[in-house]
C-alpha positions, 0 to 999 in steps of 0.5 A, spaced: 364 555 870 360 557 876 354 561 877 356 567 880 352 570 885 346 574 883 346 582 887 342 587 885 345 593 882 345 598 887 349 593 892 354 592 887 355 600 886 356 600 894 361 596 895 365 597 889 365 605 891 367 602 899 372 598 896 375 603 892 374 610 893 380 611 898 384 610 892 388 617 891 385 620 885 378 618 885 374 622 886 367 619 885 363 615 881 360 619 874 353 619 873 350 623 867 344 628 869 339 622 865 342 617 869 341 620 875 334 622 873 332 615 872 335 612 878 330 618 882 324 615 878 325 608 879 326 607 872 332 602 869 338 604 869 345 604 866 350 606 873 356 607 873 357 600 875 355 594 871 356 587 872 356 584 864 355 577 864 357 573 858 356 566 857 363 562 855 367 568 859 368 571 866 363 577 868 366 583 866 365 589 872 364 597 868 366 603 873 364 609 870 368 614 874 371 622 876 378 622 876 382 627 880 385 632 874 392 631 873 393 624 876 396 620 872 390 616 868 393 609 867 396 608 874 389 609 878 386 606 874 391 599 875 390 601 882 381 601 882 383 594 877 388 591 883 383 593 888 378 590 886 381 584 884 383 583 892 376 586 894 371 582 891 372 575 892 371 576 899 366 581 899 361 578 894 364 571 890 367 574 884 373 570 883 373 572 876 372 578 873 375 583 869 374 589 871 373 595 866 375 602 868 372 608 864 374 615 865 368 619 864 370 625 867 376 629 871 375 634 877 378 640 880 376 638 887 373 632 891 366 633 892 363 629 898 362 621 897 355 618 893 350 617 898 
């Protein structure tokens, strides 16, 4: 299998969030305040969006994310995968990847995007 290509963390949440929040429903990507404390400090970091590789197994891609109340969970979450799945080979080479999708929270209202 080749080597996937190497980016950094903060890239990859970059482009994850360009590529996916128009999707209807997503509101934002979740970070919890200890998360957020640690990314302002420059201190390793869990984000909401993790690139796990694994040896024998194609890399899986973790979105920790804020879903609008009241959506149906399930379908956007297939849309966010579905997204992915046609956004990333072009955008950083992942051609084989299994993108994960948490639902850490649920919104009311959308707040305005991550910076």
């Amino acid at each position: 299998m080749p080597e996937s290509p190497s980016i950094t963390p903060d890239v990859l949440t970059t482009i994850v969030w360009d590529a996916i929040k128009s999707i209807p429903g997503v509101v934002e990507l979740h970070r919890n305040p200890i998360q957020a404390l640690t990314e302002r400090v420059g201190a390793e970091r869990r984000g909401p969006v993790r690139l796990v590789e694994q040896e024998n197994a194609p890399p899986t891609l973790e979105l920790h994310l804020v879903l609008a109340f009241g959506v149906r969970l399930p379908i956007v979450a297939e849309e966010v995968r579905h997204t992915l799945a046609r956004f990333l080979p072009a955008a950083v080479g992942l051609t084989d990847v299994h993108v994960r999708v948490v639902v850490d929270d649920l919104a009311e209202s959308v707040p305005p995007p991550p910076p």
